[in-house]
Biopython code that builds the backbone (N, CA, C, O; Angstrom):
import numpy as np
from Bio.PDB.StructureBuilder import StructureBuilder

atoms = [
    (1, "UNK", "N", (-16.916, 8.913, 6.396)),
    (1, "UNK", "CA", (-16.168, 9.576, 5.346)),
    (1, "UNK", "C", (-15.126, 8.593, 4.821)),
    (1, "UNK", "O", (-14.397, 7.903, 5.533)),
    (2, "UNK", "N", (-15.139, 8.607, 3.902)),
    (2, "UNK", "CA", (-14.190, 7.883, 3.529)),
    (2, "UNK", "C", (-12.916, 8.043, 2.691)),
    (2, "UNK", "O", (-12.831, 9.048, 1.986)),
    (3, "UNK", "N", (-11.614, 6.879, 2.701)),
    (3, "UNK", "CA", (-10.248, 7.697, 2.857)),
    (3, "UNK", "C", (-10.110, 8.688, 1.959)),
    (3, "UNK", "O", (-9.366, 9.616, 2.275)),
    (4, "UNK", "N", (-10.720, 8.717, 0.774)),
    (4, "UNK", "CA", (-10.463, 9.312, -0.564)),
    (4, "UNK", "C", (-10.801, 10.543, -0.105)),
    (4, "UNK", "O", (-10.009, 11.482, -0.180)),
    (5, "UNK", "N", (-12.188, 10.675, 0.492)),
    (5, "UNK", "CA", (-12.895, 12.128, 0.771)),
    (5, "UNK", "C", (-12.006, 12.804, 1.358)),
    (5, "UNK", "O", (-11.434, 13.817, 0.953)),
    (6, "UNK", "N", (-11.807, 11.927, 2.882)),
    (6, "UNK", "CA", (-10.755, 12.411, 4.069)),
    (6, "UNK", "C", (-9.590, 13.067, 3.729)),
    (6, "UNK", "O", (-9.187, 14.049, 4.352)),
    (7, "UNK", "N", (-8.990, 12.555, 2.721)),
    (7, "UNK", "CA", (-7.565, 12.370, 2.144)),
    (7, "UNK", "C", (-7.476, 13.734, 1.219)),
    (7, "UNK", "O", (-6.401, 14.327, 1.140)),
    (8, "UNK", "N", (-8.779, 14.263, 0.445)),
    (8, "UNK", "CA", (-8.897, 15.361, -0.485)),
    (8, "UNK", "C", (-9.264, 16.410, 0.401)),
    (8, "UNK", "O", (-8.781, 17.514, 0.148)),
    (9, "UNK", "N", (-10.249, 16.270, 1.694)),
    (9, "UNK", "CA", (-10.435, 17.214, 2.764)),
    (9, "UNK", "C", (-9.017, 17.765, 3.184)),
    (9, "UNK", "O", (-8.911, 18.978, 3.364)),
    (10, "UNK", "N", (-7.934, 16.951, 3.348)),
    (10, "UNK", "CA", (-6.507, 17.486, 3.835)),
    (10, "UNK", "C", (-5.367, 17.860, 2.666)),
    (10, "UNK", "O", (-4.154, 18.019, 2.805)),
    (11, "UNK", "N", (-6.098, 17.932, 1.609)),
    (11, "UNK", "CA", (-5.248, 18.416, 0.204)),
    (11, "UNK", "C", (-4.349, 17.480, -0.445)),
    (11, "UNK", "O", (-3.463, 17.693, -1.273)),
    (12, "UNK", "N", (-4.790, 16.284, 0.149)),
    (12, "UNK", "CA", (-3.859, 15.112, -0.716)),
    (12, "UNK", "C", (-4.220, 14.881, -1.494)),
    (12, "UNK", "O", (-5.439, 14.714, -1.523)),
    (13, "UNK", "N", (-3.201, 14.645, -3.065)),
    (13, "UNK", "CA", (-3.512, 13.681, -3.872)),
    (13, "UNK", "C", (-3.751, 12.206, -4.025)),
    (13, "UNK", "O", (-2.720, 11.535, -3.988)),
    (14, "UNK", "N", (-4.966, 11.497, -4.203)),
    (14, "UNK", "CA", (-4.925, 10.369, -4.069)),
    (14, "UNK", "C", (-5.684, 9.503, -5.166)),
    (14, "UNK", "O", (-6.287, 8.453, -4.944)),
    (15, "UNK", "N", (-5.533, 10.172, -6.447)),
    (15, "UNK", "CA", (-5.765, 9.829, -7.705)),
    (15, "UNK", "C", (-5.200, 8.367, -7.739)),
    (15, "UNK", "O", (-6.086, 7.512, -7.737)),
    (16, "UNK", "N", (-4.209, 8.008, -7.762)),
    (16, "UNK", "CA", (-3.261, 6.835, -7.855)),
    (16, "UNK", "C", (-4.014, 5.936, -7.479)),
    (16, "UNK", "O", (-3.716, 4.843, -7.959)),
    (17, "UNK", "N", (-4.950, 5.940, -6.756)),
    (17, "UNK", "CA", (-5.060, 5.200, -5.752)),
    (17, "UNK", "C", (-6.580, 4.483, -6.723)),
    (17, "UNK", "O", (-6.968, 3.376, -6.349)),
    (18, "UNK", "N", (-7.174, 5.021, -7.653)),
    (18, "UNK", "CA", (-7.817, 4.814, -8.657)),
    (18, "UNK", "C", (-7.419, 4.005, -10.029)),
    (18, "UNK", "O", (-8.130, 3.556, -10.927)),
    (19, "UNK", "N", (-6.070, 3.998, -9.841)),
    (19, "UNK", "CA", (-5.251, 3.599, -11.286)),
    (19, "UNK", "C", (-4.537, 2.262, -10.339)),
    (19, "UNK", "O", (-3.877, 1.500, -11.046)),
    (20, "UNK", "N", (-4.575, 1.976, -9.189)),
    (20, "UNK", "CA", (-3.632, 0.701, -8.436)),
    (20, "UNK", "C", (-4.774, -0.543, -9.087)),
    (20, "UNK", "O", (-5.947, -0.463, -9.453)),
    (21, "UNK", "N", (-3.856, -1.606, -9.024)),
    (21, "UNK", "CA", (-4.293, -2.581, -9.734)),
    (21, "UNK", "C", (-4.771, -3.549, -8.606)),
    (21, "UNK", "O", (-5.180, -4.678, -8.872)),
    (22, "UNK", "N", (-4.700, -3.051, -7.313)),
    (22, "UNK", "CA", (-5.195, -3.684, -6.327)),
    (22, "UNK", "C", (-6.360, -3.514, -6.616)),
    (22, "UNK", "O", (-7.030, -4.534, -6.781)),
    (23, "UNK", "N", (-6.970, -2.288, -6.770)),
    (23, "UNK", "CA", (-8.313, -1.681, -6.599)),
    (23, "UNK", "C", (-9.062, -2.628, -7.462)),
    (23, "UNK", "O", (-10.293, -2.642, -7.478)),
    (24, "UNK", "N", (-8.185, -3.571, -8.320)),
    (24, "UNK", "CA", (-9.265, -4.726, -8.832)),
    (24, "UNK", "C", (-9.197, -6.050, -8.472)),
    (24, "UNK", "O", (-9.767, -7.027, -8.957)),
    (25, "UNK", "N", (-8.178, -5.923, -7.268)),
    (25, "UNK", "CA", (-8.157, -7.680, -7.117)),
    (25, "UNK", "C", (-8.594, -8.126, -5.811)),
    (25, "UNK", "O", (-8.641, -7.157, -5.053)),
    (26, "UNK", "N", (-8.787, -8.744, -5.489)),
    (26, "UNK", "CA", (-9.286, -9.599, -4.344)),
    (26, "UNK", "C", (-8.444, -9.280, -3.042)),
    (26, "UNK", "O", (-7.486, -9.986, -2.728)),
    (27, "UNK", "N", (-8.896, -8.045, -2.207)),
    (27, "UNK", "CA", (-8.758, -6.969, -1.225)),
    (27, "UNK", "C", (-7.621, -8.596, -0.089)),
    (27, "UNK", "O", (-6.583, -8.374, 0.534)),
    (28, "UNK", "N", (-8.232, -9.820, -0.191)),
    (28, "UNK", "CA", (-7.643, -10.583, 0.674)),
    (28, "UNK", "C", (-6.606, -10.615, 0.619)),
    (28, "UNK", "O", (-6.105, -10.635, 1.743)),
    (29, "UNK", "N", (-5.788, -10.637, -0.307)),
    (29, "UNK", "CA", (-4.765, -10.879, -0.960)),
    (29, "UNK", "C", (-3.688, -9.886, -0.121)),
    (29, "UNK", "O", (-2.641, -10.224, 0.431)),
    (30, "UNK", "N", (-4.227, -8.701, -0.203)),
    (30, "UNK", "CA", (-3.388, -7.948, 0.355)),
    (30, "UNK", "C", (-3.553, -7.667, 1.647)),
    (30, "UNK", "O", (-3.146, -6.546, 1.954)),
    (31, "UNK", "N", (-4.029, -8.327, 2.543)),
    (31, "UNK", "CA", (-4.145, -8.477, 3.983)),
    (31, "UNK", "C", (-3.908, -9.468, 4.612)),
    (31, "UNK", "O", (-4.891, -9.621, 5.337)),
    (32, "UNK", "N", (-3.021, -10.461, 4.844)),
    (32, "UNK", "CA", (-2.764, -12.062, 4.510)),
    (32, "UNK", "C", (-3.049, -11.800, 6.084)),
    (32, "UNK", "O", (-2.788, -10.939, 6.925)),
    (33, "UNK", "N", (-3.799, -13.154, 5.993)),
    (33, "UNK", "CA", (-3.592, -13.477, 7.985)),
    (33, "UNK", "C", (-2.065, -13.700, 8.573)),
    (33, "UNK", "O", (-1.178, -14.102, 7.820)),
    (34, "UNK", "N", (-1.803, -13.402, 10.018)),
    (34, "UNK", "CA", (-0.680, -13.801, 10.071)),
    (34, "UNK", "C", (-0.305, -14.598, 9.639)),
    (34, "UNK", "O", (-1.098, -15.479, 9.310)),
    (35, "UNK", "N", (0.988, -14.759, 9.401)),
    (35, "UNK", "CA", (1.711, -16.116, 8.705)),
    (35, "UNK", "C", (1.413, -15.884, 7.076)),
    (35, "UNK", "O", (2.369, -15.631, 6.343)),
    (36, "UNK", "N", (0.569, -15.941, 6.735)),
    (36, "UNK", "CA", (-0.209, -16.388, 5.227)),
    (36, "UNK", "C", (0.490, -15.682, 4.253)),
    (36, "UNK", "O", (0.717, -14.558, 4.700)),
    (37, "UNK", "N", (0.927, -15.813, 3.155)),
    (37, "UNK", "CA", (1.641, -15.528, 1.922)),
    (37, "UNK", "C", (1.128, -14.343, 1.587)),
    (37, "UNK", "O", (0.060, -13.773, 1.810)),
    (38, "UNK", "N", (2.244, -14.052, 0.925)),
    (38, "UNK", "CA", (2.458, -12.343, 0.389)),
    (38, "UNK", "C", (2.444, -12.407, -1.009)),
    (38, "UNK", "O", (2.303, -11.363, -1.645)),
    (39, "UNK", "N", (2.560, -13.396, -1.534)),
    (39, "UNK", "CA", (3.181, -13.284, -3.231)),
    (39, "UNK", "C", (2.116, -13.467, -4.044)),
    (39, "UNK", "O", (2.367, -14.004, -5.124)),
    (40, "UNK", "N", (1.002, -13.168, -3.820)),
    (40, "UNK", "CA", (-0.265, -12.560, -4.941)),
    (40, "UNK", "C", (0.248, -11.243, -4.832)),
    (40, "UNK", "O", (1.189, -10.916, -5.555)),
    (41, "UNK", "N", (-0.245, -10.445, -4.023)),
    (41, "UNK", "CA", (-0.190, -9.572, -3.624)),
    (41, "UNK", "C", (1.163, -8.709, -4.490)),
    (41, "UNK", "O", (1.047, -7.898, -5.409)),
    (42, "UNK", "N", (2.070, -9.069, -4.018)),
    (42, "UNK", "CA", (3.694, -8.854, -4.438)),
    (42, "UNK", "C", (3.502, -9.071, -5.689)),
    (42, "UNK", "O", (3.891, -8.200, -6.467)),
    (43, "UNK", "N", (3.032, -9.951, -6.079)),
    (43, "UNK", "CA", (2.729, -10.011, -7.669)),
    (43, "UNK", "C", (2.252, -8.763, -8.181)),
    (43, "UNK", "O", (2.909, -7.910, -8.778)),
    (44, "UNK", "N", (1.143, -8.750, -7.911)),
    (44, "UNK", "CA", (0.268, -7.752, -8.678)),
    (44, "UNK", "C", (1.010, -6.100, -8.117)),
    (44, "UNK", "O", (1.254, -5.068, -8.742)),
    (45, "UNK", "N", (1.126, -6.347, -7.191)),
    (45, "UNK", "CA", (2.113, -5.015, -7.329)),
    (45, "UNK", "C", (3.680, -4.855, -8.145)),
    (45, "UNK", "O", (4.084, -3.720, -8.398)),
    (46, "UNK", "N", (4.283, -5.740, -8.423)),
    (46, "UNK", "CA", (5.251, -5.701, -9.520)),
    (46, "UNK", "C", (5.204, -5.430, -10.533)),
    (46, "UNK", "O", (6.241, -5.390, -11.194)),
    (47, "UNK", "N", (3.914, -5.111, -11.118)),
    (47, "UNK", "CA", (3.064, -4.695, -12.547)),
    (47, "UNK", "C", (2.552, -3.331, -12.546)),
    (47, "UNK", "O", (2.308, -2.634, -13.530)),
    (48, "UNK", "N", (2.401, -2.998, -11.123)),
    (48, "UNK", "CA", (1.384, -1.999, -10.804)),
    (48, "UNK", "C", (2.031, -0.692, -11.219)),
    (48, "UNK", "O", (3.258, -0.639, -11.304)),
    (49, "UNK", "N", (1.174, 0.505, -11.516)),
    (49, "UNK", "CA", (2.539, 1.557, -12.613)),
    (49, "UNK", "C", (2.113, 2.656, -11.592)),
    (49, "UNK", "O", (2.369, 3.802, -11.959)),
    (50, "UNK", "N", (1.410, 2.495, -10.181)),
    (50, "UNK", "CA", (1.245, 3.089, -9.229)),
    (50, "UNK", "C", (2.257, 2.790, -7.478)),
    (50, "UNK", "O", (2.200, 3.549, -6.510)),
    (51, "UNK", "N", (2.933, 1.727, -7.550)),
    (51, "UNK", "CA", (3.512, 1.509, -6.898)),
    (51, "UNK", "C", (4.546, 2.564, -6.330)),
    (51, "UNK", "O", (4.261, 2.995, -5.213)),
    (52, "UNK", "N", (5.278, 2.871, -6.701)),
    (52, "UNK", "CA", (5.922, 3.832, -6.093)),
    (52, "UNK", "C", (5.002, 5.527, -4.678)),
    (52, "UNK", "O", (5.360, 6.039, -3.617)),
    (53, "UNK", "N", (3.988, 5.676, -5.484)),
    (53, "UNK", "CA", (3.071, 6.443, -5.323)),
    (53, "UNK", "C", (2.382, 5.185, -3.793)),
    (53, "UNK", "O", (1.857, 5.943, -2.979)),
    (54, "UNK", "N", (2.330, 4.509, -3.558)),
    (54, "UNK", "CA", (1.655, 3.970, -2.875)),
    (54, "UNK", "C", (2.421, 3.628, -2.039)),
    (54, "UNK", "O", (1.950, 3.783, -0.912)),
    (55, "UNK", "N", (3.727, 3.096, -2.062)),
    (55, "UNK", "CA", (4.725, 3.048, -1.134)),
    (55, "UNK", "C", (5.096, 4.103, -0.398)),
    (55, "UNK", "O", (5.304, 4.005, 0.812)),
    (56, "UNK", "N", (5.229, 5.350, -1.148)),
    (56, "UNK", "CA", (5.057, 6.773, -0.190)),
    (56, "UNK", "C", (4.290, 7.071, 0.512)),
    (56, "UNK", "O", (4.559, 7.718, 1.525)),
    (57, "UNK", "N", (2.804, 6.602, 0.116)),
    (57, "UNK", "CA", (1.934, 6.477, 1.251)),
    (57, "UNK", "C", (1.892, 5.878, 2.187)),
    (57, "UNK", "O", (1.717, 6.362, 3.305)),
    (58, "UNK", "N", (2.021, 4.882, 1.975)),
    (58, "UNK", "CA", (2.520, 3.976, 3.379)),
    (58, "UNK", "C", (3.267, 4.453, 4.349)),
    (58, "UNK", "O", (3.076, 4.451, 5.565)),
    (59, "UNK", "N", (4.292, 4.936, 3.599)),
    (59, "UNK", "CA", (5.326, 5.435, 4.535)),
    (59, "UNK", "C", (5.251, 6.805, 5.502)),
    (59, "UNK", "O", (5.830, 6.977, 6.575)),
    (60, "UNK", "N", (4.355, 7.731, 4.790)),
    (60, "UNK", "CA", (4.243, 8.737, 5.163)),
    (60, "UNK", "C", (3.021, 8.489, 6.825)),
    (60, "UNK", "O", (3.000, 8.860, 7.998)),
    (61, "UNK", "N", (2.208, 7.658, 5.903)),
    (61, "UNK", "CA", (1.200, 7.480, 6.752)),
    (61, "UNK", "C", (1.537, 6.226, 7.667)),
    (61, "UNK", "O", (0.938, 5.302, 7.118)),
    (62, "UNK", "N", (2.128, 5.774, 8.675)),
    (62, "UNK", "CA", (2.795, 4.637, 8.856)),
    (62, "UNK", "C", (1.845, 3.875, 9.150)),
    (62, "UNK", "O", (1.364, 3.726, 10.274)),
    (63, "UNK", "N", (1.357, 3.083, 7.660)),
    (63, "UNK", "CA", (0.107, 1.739, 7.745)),
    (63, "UNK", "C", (1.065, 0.339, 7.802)),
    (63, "UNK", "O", (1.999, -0.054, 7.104)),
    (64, "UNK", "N", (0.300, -0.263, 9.092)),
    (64, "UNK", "CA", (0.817, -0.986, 10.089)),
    (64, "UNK", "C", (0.545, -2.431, 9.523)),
    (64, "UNK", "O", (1.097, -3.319, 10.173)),
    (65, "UNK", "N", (-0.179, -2.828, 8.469)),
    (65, "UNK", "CA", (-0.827, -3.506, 8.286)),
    (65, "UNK", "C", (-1.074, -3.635, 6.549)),
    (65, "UNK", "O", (-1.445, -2.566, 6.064)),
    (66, "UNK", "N", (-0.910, -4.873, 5.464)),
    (66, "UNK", "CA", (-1.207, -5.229, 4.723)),
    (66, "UNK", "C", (0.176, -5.101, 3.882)),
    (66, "UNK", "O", (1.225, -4.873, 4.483)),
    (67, "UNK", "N", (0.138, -5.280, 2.249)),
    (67, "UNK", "CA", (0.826, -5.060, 1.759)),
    (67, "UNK", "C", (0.763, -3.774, 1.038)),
    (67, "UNK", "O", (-0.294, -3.499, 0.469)),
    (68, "UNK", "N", (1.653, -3.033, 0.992)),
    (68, "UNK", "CA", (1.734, -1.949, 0.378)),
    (68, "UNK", "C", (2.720, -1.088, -1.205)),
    (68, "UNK", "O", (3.950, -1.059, -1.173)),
    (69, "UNK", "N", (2.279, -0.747, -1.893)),
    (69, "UNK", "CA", (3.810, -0.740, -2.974)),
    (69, "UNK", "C", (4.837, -1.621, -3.184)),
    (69, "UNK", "O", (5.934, -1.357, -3.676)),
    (70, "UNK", "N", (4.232, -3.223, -2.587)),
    (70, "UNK", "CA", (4.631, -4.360, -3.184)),
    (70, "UNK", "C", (5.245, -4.552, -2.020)),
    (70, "UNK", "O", (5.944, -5.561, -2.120)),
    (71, "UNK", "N", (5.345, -3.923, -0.640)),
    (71, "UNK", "CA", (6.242, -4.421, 1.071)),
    (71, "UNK", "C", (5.425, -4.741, 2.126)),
    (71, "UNK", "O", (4.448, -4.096, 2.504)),
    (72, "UNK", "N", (5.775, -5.564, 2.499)),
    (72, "UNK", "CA", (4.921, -6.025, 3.730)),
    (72, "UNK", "C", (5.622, -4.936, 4.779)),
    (72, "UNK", "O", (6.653, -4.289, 4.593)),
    (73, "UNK", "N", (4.730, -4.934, 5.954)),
    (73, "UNK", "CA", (4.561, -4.071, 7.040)),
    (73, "UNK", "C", (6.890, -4.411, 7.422)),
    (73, "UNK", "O", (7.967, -3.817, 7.390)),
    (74, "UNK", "N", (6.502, -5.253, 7.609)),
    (74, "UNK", "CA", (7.972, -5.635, 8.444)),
    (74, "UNK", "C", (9.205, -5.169, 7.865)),
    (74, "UNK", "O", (10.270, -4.926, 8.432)),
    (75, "UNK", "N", (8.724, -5.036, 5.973)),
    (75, "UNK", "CA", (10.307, -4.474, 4.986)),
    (75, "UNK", "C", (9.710, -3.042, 4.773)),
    (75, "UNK", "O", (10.519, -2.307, 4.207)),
    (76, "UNK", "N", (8.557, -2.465, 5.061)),
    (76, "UNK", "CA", (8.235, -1.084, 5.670)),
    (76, "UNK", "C", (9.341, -0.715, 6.652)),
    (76, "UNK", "O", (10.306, 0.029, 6.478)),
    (77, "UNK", "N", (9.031, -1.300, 7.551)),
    (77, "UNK", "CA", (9.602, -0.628, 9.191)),
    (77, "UNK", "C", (10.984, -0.927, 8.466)),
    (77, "UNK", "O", (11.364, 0.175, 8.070)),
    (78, "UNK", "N", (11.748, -1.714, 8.168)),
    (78, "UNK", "CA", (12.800, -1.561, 8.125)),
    (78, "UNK", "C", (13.591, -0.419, 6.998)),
    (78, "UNK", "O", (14.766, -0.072, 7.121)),
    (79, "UNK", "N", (12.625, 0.075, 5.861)),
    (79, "UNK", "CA", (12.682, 0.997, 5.263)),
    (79, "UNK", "C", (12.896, 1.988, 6.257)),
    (79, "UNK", "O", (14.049, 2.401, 6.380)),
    (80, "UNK", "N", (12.251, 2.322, 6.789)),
    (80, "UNK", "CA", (11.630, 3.397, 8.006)),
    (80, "UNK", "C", (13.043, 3.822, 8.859)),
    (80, "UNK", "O", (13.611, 4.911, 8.950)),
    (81, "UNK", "N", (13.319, 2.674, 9.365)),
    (81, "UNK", "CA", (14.842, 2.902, 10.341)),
    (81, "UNK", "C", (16.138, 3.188, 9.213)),
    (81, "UNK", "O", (16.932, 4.085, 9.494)),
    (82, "UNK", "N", (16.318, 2.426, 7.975)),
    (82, "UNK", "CA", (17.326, 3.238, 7.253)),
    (82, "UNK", "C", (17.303, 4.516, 7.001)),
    (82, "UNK", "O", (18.273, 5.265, 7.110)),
    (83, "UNK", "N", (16.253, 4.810, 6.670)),
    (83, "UNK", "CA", (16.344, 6.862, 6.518)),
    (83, "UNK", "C", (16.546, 6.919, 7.310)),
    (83, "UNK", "O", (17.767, 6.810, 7.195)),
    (84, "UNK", "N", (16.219, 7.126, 9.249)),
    (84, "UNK", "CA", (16.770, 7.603, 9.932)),
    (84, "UNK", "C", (18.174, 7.448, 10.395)),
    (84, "UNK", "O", (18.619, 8.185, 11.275)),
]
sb = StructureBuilder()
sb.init_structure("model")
sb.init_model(0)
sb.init_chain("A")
sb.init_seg("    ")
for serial, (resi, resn, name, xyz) in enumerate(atoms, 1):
    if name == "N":
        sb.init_residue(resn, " ", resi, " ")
    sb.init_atom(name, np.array(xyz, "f"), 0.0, 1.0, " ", f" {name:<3s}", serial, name[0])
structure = sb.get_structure()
């Protein structure tokens, strides 16, 4: 199943996720090996008119891994501990 299905099986909206400008670029980009650069990625999410929407996801869903609404995992978590 996959996330979209999964994601509409539990009543989420995940339209956005159709309109992200990732969904056209080179999936590597946003998974950097350790170490490996963020700023494609960060790029194309600085444009992206879904970002916000995708950063909530992240957050909600705590994805451990890649770049997300233009943050790497590490300025996630630290998002994460200021609300609390």
């Amino acid at each position: 199943m996959t996330d979209l299905v999964m994601a509409q099986a539990l009543g989420e909206d995940l339209g956005w996720q159709e309109r992200a400008l990732c969904a056209q670029t080179d999936p590597e980009a946003f998974f950097p090996e350790k170490g490996g650069s963020t700023r494609e990625a960060k790029k194309v999410c600085r444009s992206c008119e879904v970002r916000a929407e995708c950063l909530e996801y992240a957050l909600e869903h705590d994805e451990r891994f890649g770049i997300w609404g233009g943050l790497s995992e590490r300025e996630r978590r630290r998002i994460k501990r200021q609300a609390v």
